[in-house]
Backbone bond lengths (Angstrom), bond angles and torsions (degrees), N, CA, C in turn:
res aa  C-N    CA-C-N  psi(-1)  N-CA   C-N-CA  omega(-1)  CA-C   N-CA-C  phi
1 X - - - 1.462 - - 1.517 108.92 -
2 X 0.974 117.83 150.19 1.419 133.28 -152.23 1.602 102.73 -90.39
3 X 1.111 130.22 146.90 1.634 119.50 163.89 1.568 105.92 -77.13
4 X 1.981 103.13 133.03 1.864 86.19 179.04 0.979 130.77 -88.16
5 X 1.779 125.77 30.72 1.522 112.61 -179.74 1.703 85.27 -90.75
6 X 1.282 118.06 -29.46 1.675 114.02 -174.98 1.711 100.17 -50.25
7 X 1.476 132.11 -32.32 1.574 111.94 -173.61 1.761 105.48 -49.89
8 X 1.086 97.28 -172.62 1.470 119.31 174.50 1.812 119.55 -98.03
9 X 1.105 99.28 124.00 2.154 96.23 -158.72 1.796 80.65 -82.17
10 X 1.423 94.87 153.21 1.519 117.03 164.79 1.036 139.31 -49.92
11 X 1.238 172.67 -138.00 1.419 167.32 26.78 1.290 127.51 -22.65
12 X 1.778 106.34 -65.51 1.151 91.44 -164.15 1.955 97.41 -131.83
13 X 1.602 103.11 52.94 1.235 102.91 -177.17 1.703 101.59 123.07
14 X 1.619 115.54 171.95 1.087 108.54 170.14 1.772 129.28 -104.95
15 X 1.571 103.82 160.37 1.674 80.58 -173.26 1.480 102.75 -112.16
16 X 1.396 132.72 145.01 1.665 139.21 -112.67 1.537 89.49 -79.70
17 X 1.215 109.87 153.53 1.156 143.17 170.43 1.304 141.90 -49.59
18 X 1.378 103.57 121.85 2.308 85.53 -154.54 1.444 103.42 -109.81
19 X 1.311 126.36 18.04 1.554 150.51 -175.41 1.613 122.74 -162.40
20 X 1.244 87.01 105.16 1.471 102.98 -175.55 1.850 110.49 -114.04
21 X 1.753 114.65 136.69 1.321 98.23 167.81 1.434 80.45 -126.74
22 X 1.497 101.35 -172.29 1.354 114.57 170.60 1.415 112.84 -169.23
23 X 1.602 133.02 124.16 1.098 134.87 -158.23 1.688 88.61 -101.33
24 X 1.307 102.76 111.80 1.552 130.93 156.44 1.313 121.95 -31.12
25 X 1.597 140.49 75.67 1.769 104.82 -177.27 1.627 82.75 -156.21
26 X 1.673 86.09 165.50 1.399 105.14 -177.33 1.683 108.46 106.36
27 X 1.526 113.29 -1.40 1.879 106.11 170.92 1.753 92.15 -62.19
28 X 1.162 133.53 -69.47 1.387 97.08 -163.39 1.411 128.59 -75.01
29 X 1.018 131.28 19.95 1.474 129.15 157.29 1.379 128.05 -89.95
30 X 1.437 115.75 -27.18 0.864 132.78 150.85 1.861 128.87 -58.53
31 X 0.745 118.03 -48.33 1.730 121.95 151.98 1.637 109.81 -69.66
32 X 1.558 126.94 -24.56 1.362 113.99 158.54 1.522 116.77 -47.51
33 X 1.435 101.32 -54.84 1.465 118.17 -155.80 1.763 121.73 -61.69
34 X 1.760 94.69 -22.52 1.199 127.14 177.05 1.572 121.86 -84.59
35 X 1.442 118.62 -16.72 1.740 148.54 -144.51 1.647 103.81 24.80
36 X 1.424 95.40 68.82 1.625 99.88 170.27 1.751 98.09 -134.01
37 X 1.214 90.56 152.08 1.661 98.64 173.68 0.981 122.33 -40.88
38 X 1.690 121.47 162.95 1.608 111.26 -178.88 1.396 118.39 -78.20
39 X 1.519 97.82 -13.31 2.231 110.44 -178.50 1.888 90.06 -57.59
40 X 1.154 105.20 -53.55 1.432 96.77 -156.31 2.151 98.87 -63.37
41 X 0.959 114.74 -39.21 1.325 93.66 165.96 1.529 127.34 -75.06
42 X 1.008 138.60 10.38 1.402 148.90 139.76 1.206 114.12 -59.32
43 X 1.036 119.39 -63.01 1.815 147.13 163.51 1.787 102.52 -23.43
44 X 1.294 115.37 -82.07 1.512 130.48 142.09 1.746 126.84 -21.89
45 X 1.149 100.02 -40.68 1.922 120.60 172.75 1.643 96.12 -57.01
46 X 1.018 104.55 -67.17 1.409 134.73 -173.70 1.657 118.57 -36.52
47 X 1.312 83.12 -81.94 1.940 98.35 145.17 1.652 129.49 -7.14
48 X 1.511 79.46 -72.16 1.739 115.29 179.76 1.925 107.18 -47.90
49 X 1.112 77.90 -59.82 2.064 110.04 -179.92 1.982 82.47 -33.18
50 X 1.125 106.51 -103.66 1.233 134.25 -169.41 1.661 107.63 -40.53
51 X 1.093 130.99 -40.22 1.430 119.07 142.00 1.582 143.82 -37.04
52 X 1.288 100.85 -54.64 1.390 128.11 167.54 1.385 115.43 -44.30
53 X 1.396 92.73 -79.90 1.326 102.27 168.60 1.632 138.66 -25.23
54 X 1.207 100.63 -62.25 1.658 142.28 162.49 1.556 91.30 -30.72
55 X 1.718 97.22 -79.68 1.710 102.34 -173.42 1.108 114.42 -64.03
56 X 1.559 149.76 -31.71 1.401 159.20 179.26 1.498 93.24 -38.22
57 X 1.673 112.04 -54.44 1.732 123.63 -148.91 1.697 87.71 -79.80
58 X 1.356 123.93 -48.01 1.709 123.11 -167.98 1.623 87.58 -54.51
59 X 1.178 150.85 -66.11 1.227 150.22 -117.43 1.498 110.11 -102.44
60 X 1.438 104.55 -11.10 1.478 118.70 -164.77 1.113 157.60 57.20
61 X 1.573 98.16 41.11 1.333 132.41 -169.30 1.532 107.43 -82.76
62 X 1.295 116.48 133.12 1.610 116.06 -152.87 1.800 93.78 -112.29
63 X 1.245 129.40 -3.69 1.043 118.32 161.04 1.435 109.32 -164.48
64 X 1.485 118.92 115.97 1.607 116.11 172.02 1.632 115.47 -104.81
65 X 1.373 117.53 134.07 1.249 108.15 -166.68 1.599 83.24 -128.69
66 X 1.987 102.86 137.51 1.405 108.03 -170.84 1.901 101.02 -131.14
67 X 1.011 79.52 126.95 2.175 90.80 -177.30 1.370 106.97 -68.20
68 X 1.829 123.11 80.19 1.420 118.41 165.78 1.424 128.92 -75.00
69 X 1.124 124.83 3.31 0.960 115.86 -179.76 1.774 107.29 166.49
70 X 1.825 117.06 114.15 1.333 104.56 -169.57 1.369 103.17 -99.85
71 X 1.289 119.68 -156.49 1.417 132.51 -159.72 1.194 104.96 -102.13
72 X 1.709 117.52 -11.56 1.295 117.27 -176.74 1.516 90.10 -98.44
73 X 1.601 152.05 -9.10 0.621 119.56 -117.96 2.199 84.05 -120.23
74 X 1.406 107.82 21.46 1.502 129.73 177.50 1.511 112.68 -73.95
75 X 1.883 98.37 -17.97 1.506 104.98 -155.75 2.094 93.19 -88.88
76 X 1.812 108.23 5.12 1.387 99.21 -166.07 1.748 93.15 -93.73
77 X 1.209 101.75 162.16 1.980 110.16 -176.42 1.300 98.46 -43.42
78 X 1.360 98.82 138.66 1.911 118.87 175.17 1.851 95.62 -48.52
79 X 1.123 117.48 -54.61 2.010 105.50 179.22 1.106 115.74 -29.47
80 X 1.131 100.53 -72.02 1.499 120.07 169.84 1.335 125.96 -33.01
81 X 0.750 112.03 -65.97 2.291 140.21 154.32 1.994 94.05 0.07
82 X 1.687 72.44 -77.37 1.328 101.62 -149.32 1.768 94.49 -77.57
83 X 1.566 134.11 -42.21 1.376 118.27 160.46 1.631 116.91 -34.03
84 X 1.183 106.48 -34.41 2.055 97.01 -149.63 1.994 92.40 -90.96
85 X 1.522 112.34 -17.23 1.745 133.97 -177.48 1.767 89.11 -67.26
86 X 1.399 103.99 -45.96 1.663 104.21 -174.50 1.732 120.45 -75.53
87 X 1.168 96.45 -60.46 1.861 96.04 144.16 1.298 119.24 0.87
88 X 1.182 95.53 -92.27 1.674 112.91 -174.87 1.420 128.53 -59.71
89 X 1.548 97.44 -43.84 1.894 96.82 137.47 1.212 126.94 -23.83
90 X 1.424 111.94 -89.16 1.414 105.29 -178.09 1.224 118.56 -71.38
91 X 1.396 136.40 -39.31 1.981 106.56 166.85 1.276 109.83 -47.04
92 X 1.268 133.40 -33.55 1.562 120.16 -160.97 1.948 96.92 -72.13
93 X 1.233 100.97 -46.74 1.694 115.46 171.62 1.764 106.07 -32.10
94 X 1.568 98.15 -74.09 1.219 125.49 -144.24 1.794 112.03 -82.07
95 X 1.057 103.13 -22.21 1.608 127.74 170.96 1.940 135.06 -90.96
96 X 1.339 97.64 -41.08 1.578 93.88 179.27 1.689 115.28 -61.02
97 X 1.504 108.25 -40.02 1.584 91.99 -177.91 2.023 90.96 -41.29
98 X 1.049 127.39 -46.81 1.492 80.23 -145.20 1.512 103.68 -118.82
99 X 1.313 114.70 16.12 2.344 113.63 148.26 1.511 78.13 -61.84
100 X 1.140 132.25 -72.90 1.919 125.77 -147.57 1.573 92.92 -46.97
101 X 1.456 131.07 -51.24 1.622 130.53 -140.74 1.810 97.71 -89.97
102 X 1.744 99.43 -22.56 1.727 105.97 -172.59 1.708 111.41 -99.01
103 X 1.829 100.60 7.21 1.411 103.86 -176.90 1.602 134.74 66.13
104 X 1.995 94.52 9.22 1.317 102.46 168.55 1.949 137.23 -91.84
105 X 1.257 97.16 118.59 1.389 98.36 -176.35 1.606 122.63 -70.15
106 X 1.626 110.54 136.97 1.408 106.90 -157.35 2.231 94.08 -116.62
107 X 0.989 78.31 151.17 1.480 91.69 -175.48 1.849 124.82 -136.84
108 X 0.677 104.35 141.47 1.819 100.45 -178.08 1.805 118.14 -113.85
109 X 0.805 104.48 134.59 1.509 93.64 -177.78 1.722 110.10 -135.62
110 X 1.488 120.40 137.55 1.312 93.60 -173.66 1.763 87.23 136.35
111 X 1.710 112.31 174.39 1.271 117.34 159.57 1.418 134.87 -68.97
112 X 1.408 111.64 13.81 1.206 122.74 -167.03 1.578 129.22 -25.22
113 X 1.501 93.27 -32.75 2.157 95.02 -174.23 1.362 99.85 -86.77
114 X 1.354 120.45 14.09 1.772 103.64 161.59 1.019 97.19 -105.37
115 X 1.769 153.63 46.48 1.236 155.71 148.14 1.352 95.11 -64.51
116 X 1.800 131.12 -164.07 1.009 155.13 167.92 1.174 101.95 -58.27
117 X 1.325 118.73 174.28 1.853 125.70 166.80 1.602 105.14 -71.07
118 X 1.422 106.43 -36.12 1.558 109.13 -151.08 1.684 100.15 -85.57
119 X 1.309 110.48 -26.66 1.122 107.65 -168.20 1.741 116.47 -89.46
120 X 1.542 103.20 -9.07 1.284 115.35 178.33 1.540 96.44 -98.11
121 X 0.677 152.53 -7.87 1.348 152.78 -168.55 1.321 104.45 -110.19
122 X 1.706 127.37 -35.35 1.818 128.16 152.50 1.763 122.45 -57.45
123 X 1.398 103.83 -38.39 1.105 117.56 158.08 1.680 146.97 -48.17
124 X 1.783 95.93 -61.37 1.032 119.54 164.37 1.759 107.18 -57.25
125 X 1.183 119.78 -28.24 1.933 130.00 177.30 1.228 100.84 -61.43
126 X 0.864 142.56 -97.36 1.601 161.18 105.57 1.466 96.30 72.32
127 X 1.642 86.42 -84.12 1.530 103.51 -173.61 2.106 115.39 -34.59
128 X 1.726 81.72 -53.97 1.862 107.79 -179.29 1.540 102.68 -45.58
129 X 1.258 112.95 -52.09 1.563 129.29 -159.92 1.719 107.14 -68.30
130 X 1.267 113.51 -28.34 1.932 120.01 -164.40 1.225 91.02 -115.19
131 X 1.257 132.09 -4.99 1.585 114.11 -162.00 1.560 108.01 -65.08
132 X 1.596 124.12 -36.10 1.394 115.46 -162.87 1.582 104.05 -100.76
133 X 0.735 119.85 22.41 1.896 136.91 -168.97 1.427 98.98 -81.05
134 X 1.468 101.11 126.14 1.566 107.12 -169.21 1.695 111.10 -90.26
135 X 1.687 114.62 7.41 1.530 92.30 -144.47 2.234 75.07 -99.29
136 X 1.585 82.07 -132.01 1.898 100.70 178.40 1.708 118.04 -69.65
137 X 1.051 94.56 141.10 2.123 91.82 -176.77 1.836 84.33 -103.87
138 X 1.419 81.29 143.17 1.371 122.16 151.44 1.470 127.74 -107.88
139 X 1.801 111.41 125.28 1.216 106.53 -160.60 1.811 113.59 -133.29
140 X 1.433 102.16 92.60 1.517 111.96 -176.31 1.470 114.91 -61.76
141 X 1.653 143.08 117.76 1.059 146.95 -159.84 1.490 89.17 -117.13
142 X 2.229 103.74 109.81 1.580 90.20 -164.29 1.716 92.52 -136.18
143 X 1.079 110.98 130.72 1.879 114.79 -174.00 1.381 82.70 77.26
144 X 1.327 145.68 41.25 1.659 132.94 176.49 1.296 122.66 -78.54
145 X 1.180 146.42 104.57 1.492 116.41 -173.00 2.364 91.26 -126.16
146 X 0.943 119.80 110.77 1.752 138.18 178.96 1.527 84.23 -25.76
147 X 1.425 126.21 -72.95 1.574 148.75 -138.25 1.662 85.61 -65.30
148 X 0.958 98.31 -51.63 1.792 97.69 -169.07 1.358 111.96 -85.92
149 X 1.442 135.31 -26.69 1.720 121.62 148.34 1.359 113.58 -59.68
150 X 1.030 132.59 -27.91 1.654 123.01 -170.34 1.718 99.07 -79.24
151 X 1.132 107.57 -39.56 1.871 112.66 -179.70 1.407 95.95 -65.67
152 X 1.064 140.81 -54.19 1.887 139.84 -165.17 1.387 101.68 -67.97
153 X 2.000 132.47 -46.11 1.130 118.27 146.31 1.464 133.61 -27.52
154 X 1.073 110.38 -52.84 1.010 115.59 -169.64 1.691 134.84 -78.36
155 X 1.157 106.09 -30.82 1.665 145.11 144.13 1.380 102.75 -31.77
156 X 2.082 100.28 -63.41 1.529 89.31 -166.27 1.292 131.01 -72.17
157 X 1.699 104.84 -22.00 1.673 115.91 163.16 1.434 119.32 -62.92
158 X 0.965 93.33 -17.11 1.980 94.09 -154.21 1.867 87.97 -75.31
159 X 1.846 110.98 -46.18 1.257 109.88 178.24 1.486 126.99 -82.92
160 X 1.498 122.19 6.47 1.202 148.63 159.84 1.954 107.67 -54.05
161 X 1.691 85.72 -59.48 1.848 113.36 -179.32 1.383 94.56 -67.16
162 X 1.237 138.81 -55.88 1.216 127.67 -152.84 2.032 112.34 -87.96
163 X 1.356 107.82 -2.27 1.272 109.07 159.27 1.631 119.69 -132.60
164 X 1.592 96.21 51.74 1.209 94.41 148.69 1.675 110.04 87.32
165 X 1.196 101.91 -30.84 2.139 102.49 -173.38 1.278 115.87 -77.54
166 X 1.094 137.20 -22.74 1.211 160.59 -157.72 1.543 124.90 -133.40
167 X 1.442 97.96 115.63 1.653 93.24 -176.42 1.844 89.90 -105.77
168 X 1.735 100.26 135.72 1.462 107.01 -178.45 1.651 118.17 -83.83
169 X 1.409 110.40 15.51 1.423 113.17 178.19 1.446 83.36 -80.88
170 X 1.618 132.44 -58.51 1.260 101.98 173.66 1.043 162.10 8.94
171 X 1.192 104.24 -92.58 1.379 166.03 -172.16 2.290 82.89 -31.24
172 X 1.301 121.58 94.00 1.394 111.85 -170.30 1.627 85.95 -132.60
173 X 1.670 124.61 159.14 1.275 133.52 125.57 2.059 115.85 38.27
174 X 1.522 94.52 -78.39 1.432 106.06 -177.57 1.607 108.91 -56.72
175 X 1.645 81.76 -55.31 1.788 83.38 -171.41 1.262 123.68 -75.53
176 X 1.492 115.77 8.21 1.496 108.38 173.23 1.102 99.24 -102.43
177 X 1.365 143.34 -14.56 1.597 145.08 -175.03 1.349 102.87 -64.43
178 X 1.787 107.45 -53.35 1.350 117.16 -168.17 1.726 122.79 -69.44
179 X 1.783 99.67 6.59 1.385 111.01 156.58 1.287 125.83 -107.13
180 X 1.442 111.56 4.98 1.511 119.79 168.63 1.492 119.79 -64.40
181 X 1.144 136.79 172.24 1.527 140.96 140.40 1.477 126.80 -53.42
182 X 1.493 94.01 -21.01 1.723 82.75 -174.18 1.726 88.79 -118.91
183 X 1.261 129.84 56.22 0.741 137.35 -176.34 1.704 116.78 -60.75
184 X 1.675 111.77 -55.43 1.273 117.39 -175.94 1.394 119.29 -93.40
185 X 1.522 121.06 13.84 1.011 131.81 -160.35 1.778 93.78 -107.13
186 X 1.378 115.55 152.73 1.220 131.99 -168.92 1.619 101.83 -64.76
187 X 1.558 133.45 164.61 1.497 124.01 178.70 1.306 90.21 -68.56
188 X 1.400 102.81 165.16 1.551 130.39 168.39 2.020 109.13 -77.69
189 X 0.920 100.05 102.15 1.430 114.08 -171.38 1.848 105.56 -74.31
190 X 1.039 105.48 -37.80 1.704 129.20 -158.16 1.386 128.18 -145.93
191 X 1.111 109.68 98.75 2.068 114.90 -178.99 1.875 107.99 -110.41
192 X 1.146 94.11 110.80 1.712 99.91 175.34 1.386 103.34 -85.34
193 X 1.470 142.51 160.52 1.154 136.45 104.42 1.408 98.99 -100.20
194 X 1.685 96.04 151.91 1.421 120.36 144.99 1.427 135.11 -110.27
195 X 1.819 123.12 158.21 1.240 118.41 -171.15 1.672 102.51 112.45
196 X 1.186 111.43 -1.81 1.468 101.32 -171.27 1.599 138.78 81.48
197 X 1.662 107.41 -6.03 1.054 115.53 174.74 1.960 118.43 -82.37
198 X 1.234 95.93 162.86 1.831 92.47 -171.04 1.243 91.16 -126.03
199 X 1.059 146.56 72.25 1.518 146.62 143.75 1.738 124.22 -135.25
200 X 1.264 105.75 154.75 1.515 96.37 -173.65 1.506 117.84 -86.14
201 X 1.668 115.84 -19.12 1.323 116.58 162.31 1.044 109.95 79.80
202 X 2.178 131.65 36.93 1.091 96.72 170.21 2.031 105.48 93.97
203 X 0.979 130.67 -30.20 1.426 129.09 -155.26 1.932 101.35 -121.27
204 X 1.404 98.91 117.67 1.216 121.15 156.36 1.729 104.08 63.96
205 X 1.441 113.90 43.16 1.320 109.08 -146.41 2.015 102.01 -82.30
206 X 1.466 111.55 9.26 1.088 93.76 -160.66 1.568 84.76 -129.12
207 X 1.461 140.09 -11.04 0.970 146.56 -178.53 1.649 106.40 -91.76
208 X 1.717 112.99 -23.46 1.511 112.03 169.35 1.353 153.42 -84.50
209 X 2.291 79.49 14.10 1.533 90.83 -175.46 1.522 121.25 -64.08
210 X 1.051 114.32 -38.74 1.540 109.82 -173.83 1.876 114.68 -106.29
211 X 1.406 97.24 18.80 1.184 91.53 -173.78 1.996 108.82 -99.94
212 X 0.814 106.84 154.92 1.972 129.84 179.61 1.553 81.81 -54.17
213 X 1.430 110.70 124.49 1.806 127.96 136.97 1.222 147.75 -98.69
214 X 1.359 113.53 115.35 1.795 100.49 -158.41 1.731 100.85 -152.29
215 X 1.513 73.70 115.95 1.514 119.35 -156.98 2.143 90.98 -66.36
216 X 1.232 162.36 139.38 0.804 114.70 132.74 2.115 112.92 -137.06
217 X 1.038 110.84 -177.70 1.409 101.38 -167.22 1.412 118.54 -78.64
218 X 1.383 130.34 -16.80 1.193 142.85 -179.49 1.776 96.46 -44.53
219 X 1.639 96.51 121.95 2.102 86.54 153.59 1.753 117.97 -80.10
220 X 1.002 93.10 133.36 1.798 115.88 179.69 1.954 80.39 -16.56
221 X 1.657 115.74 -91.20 1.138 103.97 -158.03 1.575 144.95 -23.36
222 X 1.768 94.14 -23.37 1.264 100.12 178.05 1.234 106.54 -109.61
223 X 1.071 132.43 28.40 1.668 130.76 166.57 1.607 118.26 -83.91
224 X 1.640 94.78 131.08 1.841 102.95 -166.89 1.455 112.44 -123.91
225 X 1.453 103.87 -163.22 1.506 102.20 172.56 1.711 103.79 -64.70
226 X 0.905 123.87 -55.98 1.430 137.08 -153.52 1.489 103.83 -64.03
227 X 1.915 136.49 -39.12 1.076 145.95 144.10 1.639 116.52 -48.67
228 X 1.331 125.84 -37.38 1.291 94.79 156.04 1.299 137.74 -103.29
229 X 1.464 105.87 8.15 1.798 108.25 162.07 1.248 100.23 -86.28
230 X 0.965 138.93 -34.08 2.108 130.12 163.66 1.548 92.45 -39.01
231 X 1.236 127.53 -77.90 1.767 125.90 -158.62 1.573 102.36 -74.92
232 X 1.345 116.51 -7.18 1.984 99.55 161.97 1.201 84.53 -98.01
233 X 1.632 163.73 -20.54 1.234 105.81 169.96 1.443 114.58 -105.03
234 X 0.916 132.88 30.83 1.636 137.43 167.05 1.688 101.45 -82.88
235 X 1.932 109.83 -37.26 1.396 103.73 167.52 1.647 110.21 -63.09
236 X 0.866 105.14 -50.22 2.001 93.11 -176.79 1.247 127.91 -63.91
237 X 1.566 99.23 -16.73 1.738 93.43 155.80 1.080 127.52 -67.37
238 X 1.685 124.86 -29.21 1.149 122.51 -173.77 1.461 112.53 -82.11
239 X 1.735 111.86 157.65 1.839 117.04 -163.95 1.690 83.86 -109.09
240 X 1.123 102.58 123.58 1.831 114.64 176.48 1.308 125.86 -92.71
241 X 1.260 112.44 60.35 1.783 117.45 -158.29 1.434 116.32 -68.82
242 X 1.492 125.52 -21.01 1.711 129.85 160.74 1.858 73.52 85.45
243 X 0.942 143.55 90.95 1.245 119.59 158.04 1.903 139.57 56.86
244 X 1.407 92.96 -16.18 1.817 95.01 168.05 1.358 110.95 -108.71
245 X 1.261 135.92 -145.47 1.297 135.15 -120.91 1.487 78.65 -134.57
């Protein structure tokens, strides 16, 4: 993956976006707002997922990467835990016939193999099943925490340097990307949250330097096609200069 001040800055606006993430939030306020449990806004999350997605592929977005679940996110009640573990069950269930039938490749990024057995082993299927799929990847960020991929990068160079394979004068921009997870994947052009919050939370913190942020108030549950063609074109309004003029 390329470093993104190397793209080419805009003129007269940007032209759409070939990497999209979007930090998920606001299922439980949204089932607050309703006085229903927080499962049922997960439930709704879920929903969202499979919408998104759907619309990501109409719009021609060549890779959407969505934050299901971070590393901090162990610290929420074991119910809970284990509701959002079931979740993902059933999209993973309820969804592959058709990434496989729509030619979308699915990807995981994150600590994922310290999940359950069962759920790494649905996963690991999944994974087997989309791998040669020519169309858009989809990319679930699951046990993810940014702080702790950039340290395991970094680990892995440091022991690269320390036996000899690797000279760390190297060691530039490119070549630390190409120890990331999202290594072969296009830069991150575009990071939404929704819900109104303004922080990145932990997510993609080193892939979001040069990318467009857009904060917006919608809760995840109610996010549609029509909410994310509003935020691809709020990205093409913006002029993406990487730092020059």
């Amino acid at each position: 993956m390329a470093a993104n001040p190397a793209r080419a800055p805009s003129g007269g606006g940007s032209p759409p976006p070939r990497h999209v993430a979007i930090i998920m939030d606001g299922n439980g306020r949204w089932a607050k707002a309703r006085f229903l449990p927080r499962i049922a806004g997960h439930k709704q999350g879920v929903d969202a997922v499979r919408r998104v997605s759907r619309a990501a592929r109409k719009l021609g977005i060549e890779v959407l990467t969505l934050y299901a679940f971070s590393s901090e996110n162990w610290r929420r009640p074991e119910e809970e835990v284990r509701d959002l573990m079931g979740l993902l069950r059933h999209f993973l269930a309820s969804e592959l016939d058709e990434l496989v039938s729509e030619g979308v490749k699915l990807r995981v990024i994150g600590d994922w193999r310290g999940l359950s057995g069962d759920l790494v082993a649905m996963i690991d299927a999944a994974i087997a099943r989309t791998v040669d799929n020519p169309g858009p990847t989809l990319v679930i960020a699951l046990n993810y925490g940014a702080q702790a991929e950039i340290l395991a990068a970094a680990r892995r160079l440091a022991e690269q340097a320390r036996d000899g394979t690797l000279d760390p004068v190297s060691i530039d921009e490119a070549r630390f990307e190409a120890e990331l997870e999202t290594a072969d994947l296009p830069p991150l052009d575009l990071l939404i949250r929704t819900s109104g919050e303004q922080r990145l939370s932990n997510f993609l913190l080193w892939q979001a330097a040069y990318a467009e942020l857009l904060f917006v108030d919608t809760l995840w549950p109610d996010f549609n096609e029509d909410t994310l063609a509003e935020a691809i074109g709020q990205f093409g309004r913006r002029q993406r200069r990487f730092g020059g003029l």
